[in-house]
Short mmCIF file of the C-alpha atoms (twelve columns), coordinates in Angstrom:
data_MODEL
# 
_entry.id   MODEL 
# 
loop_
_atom_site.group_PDB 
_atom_site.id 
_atom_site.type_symbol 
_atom_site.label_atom_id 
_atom_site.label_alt_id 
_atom_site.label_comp_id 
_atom_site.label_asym_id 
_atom_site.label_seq_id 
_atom_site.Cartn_x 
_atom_site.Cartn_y 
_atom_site.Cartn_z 
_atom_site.pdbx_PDB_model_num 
ATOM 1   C CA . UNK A 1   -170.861 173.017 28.492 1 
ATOM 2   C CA . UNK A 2   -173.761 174.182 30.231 1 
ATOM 3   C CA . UNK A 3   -175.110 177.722 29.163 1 
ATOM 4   C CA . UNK A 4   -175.597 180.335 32.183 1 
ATOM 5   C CA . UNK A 5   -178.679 180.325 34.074 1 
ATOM 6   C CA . UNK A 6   -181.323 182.491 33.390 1 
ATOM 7   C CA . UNK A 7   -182.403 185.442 35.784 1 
ATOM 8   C CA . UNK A 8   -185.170 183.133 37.374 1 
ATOM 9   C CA . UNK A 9   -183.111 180.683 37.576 1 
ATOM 10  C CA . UNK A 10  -179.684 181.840 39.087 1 
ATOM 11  C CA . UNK A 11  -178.209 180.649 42.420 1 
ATOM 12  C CA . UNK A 12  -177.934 182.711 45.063 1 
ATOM 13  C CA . UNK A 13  -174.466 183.707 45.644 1 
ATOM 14  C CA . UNK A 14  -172.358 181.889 47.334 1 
ATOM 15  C CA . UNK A 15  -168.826 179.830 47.312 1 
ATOM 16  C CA . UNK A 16  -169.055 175.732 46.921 1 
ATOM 17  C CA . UNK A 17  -167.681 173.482 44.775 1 
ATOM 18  C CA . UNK A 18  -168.217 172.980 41.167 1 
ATOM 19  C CA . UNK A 19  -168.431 169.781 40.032 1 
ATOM 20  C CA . UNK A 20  -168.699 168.725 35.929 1 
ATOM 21  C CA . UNK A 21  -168.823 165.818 33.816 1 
ATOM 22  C CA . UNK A 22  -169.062 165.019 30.417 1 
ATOM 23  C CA . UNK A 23  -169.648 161.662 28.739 1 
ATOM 24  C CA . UNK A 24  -169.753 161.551 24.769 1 
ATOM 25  C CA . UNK A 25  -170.852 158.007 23.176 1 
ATOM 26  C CA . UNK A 26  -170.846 157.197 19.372 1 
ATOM 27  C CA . UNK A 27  -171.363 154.429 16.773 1 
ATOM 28  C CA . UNK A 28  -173.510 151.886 15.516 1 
ATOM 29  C CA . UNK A 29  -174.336 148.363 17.335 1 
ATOM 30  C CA . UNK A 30  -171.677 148.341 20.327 1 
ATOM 31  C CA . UNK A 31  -171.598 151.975 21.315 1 
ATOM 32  C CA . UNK A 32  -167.863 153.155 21.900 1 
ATOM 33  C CA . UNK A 33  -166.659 156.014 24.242 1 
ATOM 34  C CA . UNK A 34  -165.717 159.449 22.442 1 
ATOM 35  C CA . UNK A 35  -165.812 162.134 24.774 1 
ATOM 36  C CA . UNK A 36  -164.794 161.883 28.590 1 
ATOM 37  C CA . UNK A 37  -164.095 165.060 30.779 1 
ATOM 38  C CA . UNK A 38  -164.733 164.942 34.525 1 
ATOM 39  C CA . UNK A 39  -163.786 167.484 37.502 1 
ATOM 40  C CA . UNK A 40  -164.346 166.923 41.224 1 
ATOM 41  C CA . UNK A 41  -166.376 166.074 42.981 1 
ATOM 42  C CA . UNK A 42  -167.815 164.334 39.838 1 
ATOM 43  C CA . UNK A 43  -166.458 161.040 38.704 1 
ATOM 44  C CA . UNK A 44  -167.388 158.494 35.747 1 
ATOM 45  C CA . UNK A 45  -167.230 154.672 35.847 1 
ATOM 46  C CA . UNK A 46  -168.153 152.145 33.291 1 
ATOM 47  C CA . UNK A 47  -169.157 149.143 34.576 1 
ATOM 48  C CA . UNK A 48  -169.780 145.815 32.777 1 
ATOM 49  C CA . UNK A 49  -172.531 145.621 30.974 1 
ATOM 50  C CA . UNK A 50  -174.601 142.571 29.668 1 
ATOM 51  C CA . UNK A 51  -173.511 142.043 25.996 1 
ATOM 52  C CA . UNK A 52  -177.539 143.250 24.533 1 
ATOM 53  C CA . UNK A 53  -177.000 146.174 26.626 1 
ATOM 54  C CA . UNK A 54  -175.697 149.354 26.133 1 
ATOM 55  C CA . UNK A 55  -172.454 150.559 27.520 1 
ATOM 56  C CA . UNK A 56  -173.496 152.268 31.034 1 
ATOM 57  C CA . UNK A 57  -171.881 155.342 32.578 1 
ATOM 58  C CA . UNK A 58  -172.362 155.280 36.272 1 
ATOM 59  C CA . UNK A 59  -172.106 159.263 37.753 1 
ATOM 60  C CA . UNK A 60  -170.307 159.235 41.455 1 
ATOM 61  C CA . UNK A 61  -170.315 162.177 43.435 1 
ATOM 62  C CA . UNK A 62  -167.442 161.737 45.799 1 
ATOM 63  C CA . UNK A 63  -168.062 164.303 48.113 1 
ATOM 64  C CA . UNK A 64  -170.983 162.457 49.508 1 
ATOM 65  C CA . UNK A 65  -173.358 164.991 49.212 1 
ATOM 66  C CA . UNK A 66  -174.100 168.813 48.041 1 
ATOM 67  C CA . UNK A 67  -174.236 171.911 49.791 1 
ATOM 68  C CA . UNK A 68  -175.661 175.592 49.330 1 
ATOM 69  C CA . UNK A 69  -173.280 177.166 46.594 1 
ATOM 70  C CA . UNK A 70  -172.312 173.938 45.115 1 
ATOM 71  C CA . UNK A 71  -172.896 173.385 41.330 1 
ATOM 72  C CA . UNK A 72  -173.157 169.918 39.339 1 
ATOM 73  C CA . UNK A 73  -172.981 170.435 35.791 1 
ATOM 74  C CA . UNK A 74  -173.485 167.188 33.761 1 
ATOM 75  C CA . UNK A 75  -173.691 167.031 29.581 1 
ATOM 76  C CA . UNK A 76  -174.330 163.781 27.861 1 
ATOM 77  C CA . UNK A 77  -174.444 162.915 24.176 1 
ATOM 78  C CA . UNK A 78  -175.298 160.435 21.772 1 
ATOM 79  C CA . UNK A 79  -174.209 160.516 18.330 1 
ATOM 80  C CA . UNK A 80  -173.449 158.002 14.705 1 
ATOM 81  C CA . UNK A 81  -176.256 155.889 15.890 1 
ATOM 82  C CA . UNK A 82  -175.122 155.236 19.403 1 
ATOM 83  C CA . UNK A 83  -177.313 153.752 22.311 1 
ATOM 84  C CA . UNK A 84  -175.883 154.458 26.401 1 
ATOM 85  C CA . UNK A 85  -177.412 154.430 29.385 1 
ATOM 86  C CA . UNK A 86  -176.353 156.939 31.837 1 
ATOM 87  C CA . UNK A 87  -176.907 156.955 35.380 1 
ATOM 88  C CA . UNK A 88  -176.242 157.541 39.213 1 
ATOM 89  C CA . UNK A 89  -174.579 155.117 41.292 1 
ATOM 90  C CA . UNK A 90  -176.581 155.881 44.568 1 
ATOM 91  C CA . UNK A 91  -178.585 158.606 45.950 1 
ATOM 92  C CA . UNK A 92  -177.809 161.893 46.217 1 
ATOM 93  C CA . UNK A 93  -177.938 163.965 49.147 1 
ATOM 94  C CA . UNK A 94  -178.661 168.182 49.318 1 
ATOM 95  C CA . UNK A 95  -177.933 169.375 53.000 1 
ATOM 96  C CA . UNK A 96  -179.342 172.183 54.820 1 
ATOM 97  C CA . UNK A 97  -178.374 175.078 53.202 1 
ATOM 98  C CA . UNK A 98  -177.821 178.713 55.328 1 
ATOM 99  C CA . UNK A 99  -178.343 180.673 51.936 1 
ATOM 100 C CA . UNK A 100 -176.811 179.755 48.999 1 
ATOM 101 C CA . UNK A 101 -178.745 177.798 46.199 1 
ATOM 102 C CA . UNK A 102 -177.359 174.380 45.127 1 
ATOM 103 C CA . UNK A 103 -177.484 174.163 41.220 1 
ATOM 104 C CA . UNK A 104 -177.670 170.755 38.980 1 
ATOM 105 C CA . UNK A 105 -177.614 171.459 35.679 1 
ATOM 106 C CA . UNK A 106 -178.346 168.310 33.178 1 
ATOM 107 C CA . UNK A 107 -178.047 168.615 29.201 1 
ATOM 108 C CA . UNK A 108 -178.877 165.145 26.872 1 
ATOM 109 C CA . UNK A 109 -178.313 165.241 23.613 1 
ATOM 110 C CA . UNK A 110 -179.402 162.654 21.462 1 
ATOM 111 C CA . UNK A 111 -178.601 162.470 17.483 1 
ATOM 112 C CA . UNK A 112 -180.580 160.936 14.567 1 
ATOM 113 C CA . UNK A 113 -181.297 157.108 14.957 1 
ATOM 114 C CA . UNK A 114 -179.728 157.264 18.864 1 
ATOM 115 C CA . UNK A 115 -181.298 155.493 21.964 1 
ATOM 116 C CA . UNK A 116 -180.316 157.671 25.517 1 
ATOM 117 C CA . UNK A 117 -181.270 156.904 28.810 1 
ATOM 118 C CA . UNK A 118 -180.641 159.345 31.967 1 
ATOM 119 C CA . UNK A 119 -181.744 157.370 34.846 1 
ATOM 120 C CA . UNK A 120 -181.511 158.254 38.089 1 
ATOM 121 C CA . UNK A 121 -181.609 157.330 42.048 1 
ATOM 122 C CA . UNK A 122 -182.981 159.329 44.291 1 
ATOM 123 C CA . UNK A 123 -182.191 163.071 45.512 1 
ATOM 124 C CA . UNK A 124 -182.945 163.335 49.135 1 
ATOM 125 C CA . UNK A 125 -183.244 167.268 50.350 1 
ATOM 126 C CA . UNK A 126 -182.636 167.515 54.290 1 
ATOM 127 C CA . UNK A 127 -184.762 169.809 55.926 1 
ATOM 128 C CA . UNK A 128 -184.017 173.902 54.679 1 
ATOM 129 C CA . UNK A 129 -181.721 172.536 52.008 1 
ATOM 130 C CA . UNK A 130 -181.605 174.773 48.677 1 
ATOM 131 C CA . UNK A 131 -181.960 172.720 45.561 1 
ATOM 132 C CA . UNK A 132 -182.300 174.244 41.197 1 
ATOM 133 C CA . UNK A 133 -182.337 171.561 38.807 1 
ATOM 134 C CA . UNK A 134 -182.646 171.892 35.080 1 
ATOM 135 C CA . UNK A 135 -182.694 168.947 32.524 1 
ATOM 136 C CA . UNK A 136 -182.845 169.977 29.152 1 
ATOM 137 C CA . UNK A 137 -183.202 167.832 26.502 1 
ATOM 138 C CA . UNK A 138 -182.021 168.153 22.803 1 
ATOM 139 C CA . UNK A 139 -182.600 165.506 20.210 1 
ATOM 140 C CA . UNK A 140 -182.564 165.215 16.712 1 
ATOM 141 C CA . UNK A 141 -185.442 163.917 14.782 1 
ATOM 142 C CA . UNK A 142 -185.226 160.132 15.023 1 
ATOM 143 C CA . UNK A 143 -183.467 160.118 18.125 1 
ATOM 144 C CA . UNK A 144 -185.241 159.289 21.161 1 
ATOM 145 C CA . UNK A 145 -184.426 159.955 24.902 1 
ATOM 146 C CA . UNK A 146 -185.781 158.738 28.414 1 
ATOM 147 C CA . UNK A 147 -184.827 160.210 31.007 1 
ATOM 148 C CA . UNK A 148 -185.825 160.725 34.773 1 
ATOM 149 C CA . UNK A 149 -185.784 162.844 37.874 1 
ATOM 150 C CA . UNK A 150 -186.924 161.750 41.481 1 
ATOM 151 C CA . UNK A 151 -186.935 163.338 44.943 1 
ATOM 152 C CA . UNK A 152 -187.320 162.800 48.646 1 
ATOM 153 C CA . UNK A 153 -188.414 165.466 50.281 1 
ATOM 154 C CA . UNK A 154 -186.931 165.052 53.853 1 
ATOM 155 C CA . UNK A 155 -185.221 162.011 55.746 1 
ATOM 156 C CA . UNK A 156 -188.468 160.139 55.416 1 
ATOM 157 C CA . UNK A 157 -186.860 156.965 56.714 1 
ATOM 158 C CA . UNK A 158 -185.728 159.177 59.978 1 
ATOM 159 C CA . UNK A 159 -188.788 160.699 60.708 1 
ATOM 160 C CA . UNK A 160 -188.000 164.473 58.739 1 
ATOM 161 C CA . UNK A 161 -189.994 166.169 56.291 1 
ATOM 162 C CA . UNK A 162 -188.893 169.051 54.699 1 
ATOM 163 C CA . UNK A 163 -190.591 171.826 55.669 1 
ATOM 164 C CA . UNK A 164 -188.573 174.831 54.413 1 
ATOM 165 C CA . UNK A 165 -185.939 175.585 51.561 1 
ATOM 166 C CA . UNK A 166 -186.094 175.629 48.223 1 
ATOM 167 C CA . UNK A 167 -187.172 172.728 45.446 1 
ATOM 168 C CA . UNK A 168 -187.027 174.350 41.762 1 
ATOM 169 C CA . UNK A 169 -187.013 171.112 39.154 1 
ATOM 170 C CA . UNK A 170 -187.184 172.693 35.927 1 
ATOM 171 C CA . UNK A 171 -187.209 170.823 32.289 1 
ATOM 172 C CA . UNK A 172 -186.761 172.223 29.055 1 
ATOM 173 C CA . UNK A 173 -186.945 169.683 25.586 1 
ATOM 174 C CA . UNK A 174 -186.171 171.153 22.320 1 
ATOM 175 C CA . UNK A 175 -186.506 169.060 19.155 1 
ATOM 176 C CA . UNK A 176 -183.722 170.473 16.443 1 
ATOM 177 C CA . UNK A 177 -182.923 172.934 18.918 1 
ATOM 178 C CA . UNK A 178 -186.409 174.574 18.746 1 
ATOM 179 C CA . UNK A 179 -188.314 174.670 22.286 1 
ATOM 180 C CA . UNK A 180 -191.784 171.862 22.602 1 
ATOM 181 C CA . UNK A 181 -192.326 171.450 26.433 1 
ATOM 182 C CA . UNK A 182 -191.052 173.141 29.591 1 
ATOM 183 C CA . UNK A 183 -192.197 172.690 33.044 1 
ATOM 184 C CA . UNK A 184 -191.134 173.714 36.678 1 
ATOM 185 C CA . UNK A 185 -191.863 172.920 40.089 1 
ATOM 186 C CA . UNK A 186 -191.212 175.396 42.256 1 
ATOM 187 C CA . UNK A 187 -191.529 175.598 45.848 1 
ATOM 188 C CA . UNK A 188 -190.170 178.169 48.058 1 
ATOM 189 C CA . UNK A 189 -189.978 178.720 52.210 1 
ATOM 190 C CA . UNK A 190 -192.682 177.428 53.410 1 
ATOM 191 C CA . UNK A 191 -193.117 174.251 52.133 1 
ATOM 192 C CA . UNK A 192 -195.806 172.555 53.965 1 
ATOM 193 C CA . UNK A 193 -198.436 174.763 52.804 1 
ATOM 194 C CA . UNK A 194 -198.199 173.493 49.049 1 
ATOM 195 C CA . UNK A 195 -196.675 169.621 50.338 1 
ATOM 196 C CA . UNK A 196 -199.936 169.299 52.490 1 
ATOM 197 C CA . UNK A 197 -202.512 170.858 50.108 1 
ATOM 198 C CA . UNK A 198 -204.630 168.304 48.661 1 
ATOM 199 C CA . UNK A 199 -204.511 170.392 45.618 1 
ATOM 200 C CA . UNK A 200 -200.536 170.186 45.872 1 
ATOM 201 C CA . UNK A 201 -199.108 167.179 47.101 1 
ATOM 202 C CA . UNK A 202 -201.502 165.690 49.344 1 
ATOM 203 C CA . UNK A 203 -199.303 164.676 52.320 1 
ATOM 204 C CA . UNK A 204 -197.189 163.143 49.716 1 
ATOM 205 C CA . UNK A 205 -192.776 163.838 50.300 1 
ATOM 206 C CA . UNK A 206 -191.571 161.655 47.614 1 
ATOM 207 C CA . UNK A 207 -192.303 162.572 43.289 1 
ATOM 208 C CA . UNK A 208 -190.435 161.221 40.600 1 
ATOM 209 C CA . UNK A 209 -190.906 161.881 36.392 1 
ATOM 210 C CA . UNK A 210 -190.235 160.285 33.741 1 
ATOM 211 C CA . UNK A 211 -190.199 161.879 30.273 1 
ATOM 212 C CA . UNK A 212 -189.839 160.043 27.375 1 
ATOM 213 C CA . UNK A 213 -188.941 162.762 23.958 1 
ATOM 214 C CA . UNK A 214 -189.034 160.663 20.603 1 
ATOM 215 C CA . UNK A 215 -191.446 160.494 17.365 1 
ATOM 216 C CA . UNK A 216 -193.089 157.623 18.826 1 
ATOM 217 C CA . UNK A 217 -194.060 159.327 22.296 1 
ATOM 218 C CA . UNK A 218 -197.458 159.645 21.258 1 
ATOM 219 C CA . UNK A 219 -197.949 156.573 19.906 1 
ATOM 220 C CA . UNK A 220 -196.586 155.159 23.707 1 
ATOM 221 C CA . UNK A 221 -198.822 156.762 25.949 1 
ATOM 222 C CA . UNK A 222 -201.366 154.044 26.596 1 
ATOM 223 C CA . UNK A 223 -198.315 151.608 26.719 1 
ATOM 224 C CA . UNK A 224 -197.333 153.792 29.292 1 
ATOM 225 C CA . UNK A 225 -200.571 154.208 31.413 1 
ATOM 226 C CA . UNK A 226 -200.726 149.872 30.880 1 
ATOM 227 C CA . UNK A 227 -197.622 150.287 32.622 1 
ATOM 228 C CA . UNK A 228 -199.165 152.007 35.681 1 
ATOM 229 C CA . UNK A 229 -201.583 149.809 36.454 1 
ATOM 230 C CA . UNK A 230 -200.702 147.560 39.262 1 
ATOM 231 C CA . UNK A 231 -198.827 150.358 41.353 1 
ATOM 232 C CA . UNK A 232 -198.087 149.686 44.943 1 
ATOM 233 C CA . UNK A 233 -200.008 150.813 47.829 1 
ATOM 234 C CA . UNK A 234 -200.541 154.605 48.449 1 
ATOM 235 C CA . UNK A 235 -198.695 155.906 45.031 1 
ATOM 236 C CA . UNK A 236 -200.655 157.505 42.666 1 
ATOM 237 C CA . UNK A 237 -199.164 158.137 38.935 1 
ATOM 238 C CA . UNK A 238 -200.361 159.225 35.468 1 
ATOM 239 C CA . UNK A 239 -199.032 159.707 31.991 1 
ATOM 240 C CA . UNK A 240 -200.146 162.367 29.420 1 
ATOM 241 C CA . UNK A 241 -198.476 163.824 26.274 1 
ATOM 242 C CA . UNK A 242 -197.765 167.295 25.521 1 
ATOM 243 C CA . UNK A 243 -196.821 168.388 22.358 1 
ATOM 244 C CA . UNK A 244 -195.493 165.239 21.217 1 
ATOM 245 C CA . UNK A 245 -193.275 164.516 24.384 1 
ATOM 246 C CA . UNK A 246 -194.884 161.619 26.978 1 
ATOM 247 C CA . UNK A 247 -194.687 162.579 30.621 1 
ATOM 248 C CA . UNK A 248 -195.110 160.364 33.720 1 
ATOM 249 C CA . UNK A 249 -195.239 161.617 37.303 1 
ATOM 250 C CA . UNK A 250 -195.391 159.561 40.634 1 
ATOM 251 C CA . UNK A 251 -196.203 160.869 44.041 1 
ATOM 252 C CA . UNK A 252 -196.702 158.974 47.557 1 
ATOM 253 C CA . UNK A 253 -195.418 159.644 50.747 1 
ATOM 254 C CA . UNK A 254 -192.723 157.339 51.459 1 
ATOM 255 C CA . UNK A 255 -189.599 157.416 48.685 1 
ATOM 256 C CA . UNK A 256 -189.234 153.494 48.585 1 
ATOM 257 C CA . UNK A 257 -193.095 153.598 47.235 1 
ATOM 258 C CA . UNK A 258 -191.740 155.878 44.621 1 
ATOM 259 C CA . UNK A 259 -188.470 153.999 43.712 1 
ATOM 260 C CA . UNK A 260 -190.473 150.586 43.290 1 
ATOM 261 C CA . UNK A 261 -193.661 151.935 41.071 1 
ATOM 262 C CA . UNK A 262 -190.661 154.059 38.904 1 
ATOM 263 C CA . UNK A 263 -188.063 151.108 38.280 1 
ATOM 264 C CA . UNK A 264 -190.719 148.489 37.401 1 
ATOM 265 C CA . UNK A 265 -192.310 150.962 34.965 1 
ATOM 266 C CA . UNK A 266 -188.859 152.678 33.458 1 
ATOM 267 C CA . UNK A 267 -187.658 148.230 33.015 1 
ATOM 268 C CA . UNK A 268 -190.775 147.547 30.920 1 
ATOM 269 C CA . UNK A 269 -190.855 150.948 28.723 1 
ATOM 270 C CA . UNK A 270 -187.321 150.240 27.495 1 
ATOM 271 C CA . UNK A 271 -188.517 146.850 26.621 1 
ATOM 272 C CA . UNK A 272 -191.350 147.835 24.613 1 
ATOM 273 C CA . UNK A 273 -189.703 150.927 23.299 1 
ATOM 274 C CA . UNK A 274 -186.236 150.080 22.590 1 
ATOM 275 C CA . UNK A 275 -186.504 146.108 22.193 1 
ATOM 276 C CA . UNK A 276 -183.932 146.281 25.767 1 
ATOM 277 C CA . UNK A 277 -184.049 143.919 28.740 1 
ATOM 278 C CA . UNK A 278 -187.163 144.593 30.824 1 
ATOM 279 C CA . UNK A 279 -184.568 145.214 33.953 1 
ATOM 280 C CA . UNK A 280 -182.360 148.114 35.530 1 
ATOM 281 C CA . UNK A 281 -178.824 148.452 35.812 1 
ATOM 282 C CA . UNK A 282 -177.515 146.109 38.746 1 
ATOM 283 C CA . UNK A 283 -176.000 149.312 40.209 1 
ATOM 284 C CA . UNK A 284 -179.142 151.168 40.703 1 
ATOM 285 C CA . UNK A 285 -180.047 148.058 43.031 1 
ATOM 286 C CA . UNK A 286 -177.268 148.248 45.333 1 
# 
């Protein structure tokens, strides 16, 4: 279960709902559910998956969106050996928010020899919405974990940016429990000073990462950057590796830019890096 939030980190007070799910996966070769707890608005389907695939848990929020005060707490492990893929049947939506932070709190944990992938769709923040995300990551040596994060910053597609609230994406990844790379963005009332900055974003509203924590990370970086090459029109992305973990980021201004460079990138590092179909979950296209 997820640990309490740090002072800098807290939500502001306020009632909502609180959502949590837990999906457990273990053994060798065809990866078997062991662990399954899930409490509204949260919900966990399996879907079919291809037999040289592993199992997929698709994550539903079936309240159709968040609010300020309501808290999403989702742990995933892999264990024995086990590969899963993880990840969220459509987009998720953050609302305008009249105080209270929203709170998303993601923990992967990945075992020796393990394969875990936490992909995800988009998180679109309406204008003034209040939104604190933390993924932390926790592997063993030998396992290795990719995992994602992408917003939209504003109803691009309706003509609104997101000019004030709160954005606070925070990761943390430990190897054997001890900490090797934490980051935050964090962005707070006025937005548009820091969105429009062409030391910030640059006019850009939509960012993804993609952060890839194994022994080989190093070794993957200029696979990675390979990977990057022929991005679409107006995105602009880069990999680097700190500290042993490989980190990809994506900006441009409209989210579909985003979703395209991200998806045809994640498809061909599983490829390479797990020996996985160079594709995506049929859900994630719908």
């Amino acid at each position: 279960m997820s640990a309490a939030a740090s002072p800098s980190e807290a939500p502001v007070s306020g009632r909502g709902v609180h959502g949590v799910a837990e999906v457990g996966f273990a053994g060798v070769g065809t990866a078997s559910l062991r662990h399954l707890y899930q409490r509204d608005p949260m919900r966990v389907l399996f879907p079919a998956q291809p037999a040289a695939e592993p199992p997929l848990a698709a994550l539903v929020t079936t309240s159709g969106g968040l609010v300020g005060g309501d808290r999403i707490d989702v742990t995933v492990s892999a264990a024995d050996g086990a590969s899963a893929i993880v990840a969220a049947q459509a987009a998720e939506k953050v609302y305008r928010s009249t105080g209270p932070d929203c709170l998303i709190d993601v923990r992967l944990e990945a075992a020796e020899g393990t394969w875990l992938e936490w992909l995800p769709q988009e998180t679109i923040l309406f204008d003034q919405a209040r939104l604190r995300r933390r993924v932390r990551i926790d592997r063993a040596p030998g396992g290795r974990v990719l995992a994602g994060e992408f917003l939209v910053l504003g109803r691009i597609a309706s003509g609104e940016r997101m000019t004030r609230g709160l954005v606070r994406e925070a990761w943390e990844v430990r190897r054997n429990g001890d900490l090797v790379w934490a980051d935050a963005l964090h962005v707070e009332d006025d937005l548009s000073a820091v969105l429009d900055h062409p030391a910030g974003f640059g006019g850009a509203r939509a960012v993804a990462c993609a952060v890839y924590a194994a022994d080989d990370a190093p070794a993957r970086q200029q696979e990675a950057r390979r990977l990057l090459d022929d991005l679409p029109a107006g995105v602009r992305a880069g990999a680097t590796v700190v500290n042993g973990v490989l980190v990809v980021r994506w900006l441009a201004e409209r989210g579909d830019d985003v979703r395209c460079a991200f998806a045809t990138f994640w498809a061909g590092f599983r490829a390479t890096a797990a020996g996985l179909a160079a594709g995506l979950p049929r859900l994630w296209h719908v």
